[in-house]
C-alpha positions in Angstrom: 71.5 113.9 132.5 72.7 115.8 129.7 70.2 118.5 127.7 72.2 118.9 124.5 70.1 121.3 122.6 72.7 124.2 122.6 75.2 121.5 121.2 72.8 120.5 118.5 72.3 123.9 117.4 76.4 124.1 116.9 76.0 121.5 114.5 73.2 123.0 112.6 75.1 126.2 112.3 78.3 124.5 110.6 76.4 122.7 108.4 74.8 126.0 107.7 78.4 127.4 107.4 79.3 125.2 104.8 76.5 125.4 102.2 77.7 126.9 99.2 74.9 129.5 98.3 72.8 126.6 95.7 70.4 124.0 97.0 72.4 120.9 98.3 75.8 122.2 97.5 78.2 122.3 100.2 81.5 122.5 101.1 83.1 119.4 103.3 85.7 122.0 104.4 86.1 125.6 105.1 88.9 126.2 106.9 92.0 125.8 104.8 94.5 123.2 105.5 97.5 121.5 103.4 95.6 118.9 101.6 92.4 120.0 101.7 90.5 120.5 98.0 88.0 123.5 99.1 84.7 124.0 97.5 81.9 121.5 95.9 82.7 118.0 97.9 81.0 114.4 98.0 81.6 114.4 101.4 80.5 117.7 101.8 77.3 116.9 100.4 76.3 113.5 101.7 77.0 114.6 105.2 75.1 117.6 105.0 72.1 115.7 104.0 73.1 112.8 106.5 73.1 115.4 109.5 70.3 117.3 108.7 68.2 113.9 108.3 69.7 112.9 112.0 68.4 116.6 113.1 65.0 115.9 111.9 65.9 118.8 109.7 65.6 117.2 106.3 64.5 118.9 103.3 60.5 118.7 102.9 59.8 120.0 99.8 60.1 118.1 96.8 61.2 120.9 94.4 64.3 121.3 96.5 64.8 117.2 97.6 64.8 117.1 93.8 68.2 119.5 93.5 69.8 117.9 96.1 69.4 114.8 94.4 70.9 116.3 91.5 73.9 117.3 92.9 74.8 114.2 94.5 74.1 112.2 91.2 76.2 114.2 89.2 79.2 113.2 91.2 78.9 109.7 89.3 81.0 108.5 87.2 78.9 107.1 83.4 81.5 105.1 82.7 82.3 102.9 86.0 79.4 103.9 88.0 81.5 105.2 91.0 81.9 107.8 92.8 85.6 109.1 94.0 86.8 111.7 96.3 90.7 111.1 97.1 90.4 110.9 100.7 88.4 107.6 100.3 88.3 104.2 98.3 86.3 105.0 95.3 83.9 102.0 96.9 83.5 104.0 100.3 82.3 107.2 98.2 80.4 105.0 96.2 78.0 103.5 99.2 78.3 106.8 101.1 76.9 109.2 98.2 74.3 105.7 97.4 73.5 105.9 100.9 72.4 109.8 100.7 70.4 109.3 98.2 68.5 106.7 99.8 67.0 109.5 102.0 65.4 111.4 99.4 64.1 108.3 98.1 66.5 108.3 95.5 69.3 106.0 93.4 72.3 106.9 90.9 71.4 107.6 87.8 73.8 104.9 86.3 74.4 101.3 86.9 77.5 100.1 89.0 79.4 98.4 86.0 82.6 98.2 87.8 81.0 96.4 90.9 78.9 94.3 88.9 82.4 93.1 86.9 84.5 92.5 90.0 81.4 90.4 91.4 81.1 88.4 88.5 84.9 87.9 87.8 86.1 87.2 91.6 82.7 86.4 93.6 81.6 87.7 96.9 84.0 85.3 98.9 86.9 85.6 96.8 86.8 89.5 97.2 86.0 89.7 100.9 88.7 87.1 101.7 90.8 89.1 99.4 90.6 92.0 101.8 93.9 92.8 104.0 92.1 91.8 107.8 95.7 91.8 109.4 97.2 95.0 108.7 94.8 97.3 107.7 91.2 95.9 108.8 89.7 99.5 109.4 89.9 101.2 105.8 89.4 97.9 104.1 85.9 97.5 105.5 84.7 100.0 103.5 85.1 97.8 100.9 83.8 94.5 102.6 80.7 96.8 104.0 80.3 98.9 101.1 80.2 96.4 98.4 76.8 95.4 100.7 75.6 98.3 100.9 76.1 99.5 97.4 74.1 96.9 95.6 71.8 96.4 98.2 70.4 100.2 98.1 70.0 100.0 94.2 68.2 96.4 94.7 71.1 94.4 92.8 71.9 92.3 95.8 70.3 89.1 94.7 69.0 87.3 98.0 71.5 84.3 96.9 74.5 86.8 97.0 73.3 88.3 100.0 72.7 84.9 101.4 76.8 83.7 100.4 78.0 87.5 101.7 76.7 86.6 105.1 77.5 82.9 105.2 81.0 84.0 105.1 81.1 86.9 107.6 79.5 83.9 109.9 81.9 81.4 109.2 84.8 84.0 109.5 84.1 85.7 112.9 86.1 85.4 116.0 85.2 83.6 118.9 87.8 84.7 121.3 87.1 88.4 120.5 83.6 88.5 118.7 85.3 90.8 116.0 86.4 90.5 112.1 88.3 88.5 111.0 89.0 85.0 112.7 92.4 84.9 113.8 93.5 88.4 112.0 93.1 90.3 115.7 96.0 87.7 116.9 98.2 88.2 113.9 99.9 91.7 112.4 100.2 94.6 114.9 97.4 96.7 113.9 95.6 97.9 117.4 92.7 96.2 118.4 90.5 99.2 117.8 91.3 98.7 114.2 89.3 95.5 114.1 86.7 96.8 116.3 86.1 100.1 114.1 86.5 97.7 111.0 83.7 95.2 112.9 81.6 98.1 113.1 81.0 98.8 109.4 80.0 94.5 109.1 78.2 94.9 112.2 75.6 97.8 110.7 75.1 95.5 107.7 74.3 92.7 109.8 71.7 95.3 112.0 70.2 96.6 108.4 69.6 93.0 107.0 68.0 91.7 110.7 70.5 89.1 111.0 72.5 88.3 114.3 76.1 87.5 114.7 78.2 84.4 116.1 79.1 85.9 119.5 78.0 89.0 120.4 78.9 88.2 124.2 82.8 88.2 122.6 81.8 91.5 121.7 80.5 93.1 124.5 83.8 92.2 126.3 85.9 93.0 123.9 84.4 96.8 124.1 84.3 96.7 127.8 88.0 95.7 127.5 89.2 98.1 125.0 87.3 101.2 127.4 88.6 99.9 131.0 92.1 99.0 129.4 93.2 102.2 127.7 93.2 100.2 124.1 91.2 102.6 121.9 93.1 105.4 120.4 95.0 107.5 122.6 92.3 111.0 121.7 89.4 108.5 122.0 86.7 110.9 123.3 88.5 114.2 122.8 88.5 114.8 118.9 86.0 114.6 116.2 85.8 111.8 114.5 83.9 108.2 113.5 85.5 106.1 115.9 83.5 107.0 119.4 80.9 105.9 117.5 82.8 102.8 116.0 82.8 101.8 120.0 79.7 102.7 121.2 77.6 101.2 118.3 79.5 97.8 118.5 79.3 97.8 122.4 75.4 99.0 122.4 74.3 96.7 119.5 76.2 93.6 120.7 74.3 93.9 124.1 70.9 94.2 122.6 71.8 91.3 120.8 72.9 89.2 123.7 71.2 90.8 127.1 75.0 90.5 128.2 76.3 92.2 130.9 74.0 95.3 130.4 74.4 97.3 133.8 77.8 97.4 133.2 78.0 98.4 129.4 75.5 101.3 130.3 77.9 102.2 133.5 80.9 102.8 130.6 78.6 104.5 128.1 77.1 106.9 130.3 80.7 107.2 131.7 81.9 108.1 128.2 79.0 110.2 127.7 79.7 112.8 130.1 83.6 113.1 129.3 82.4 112.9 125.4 79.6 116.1 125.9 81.8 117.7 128.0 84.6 117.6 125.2 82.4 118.3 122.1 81.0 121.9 124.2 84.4 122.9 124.5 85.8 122.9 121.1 86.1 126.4 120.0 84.0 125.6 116.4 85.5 128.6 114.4 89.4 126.9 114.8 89.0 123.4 115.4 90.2 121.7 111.9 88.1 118.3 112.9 84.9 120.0 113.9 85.1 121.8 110.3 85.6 118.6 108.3 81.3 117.8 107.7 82.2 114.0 107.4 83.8 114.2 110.9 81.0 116.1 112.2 78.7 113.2 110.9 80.5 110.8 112.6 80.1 112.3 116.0 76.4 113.1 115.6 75.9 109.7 114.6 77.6 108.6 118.4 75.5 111.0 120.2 72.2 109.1 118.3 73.3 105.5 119.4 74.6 107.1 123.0 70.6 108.9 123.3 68.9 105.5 122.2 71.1 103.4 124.9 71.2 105.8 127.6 67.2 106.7 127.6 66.5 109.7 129.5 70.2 110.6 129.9 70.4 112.7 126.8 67.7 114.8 125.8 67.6 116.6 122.7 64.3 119.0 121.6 63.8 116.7 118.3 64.8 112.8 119.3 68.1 112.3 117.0 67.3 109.8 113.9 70.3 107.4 113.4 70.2 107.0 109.6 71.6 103.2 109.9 68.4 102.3 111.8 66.9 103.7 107.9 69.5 102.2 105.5 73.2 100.6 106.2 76.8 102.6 105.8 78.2 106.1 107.0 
């Protein structure tokens, strides 16, 4: 059993770290790097309001959920309705700042014209079978996932498109491997855990809308695979990042789903658990580079949610951790 509360109060204090002295302003970085743009960040931002929602330490009262709200709107581009920050696809900043907002109870101030033009011009299927699923499967689901997301959150996912957007993630799953997209794991030489962190972002759509998935069985082999085999990425488990919880979402989720093979995905969970709590209490959080990025940081709090709801009673935190995709889809 692992009592994380000392760990938890880590995160609070680098979120803390990076506000930037005004209500819901804060930094996504602040140690300098090559690369980095310091100062007022989407990222920064979202994240901060994503982890403090996940550390039941949300903003209460409305005078100040009303600046925060503020700040994150203003990032939007009038013109396109997007939001950009270069490390991302304009579409991934786009559903993440949408999705922030969603926790105040709150949308963009301005329509999404350019999403509403590429729908209309190309159609759901034409864009997500557009999408490179050989090469480059990971960064590309932010589009297939955020496009959801997106118009879902500001209610302009019509229950026909949402209907055709799901029709074809059915029809295009793979059997052999339970991932995204049929055949695509087979061809190209991207690593598997590129179509397993790309599966994830579908996957979280799929949990959000209630709706199951071809073969979830596929799934929970494929994870158990990729952990016993040495397939994930060669610092899996000992950096700070989204993909531990690309993994353990997919592997937890796919066995809820199925009932498959349970005892055994717990025994590799609670295995990664204690080399992934182990790892996390001894970064030194003044240096480490990944620990300062907030949208990293997010990331791994959002593992050690999905790892306390499948491992009951093996990690225990003073507040229960709130995943926000069991609220609203994308991170």
């Amino acid at each position: 059993m692992h009592r994380i509360d000392e760990l938890i109060k880590q995160i609070k204090a680098a979120v803390d770290s990076h506000c930037l002295g005004r209500t819901g302003e804060y930094a996504r970085w602040i140690i300098k790097e090559p690369n980095r743009n310091m100062g007022l960040n989407e990222y920064g931002c979202a994240d901060a309001a994503n982890i403090l929602y996940t550390l039941c330490e949300f903003p209460a009262i409305a005078e100040e959920r009303a600046k925060w709200v503020g700040v994150l709107q203003s990032f939007q581009n009038e013109d396109t309705g997007m939001f950009s920050e270069r490390t991302h696809f304009p579409l991934h900043t786009t559903a993440h700042c949408t999705a922030a907002l969603e926790l105040f109870e709150a949308k963009p101030k301005y329509r999404f014209k350019q999403l509403e033009a590429e729908i209309k011009k190309r159609g759901i299927e034409n864009f997500l079978d557009g999408l490179d699923w050989i090469n480059d499967p990971w960064s590309n689901s932010h589009l297939g996932a955020g496009i959801y997301a997106s118009l879902k959150l500001v209610g302009d996912m019509t229950p026909e498109l949402e209907e055709r957007y799901f029709t074809w993630l059915w029809n295009e799953s793979d059997p052999e491997t339970g991932l995204w997209r049929k055949d695509s794991v087979q061809s190209g030489n991207a690593p598997i855990y590129y179509h397993m962190a790309s599966t994830f972002h579908y996957l979280f759509n799929h949990e959000y809308a209630r709706r199951p998935i071809p073969y979830p069985e596929r799934l929970v082999d494929t994870c158990l695979d990729m952990y016993y085999n040495s397939l994930l990425r060669e610092d899996f488990g000992k950096t700070v990042s989204f993909l531990e919880m690309d993994w353990v979402y997919c592997l937890n989720r796919a066995m809820r789903l199925s009932g498959y093979r349970i005892a055994e995905g717990r025994a590799a969970l609670k295995g990664f658990a204690d080399e992934f709590i182990e790892y996390l209490y001894s970064i030194d959080k003044e240096r480490d580079t990944a620990w300062d990025d907030l949208h990293n940081l997010f990331g791994t709090l959002c593992a050690l949610a999905e790892l306390e709801q499948a491992l009951y009673g093996y990690i225990i935190t003073d507040k229960p951790l709130r995943l926000v995709l069991d609220r609203r889809p994308f991170i």
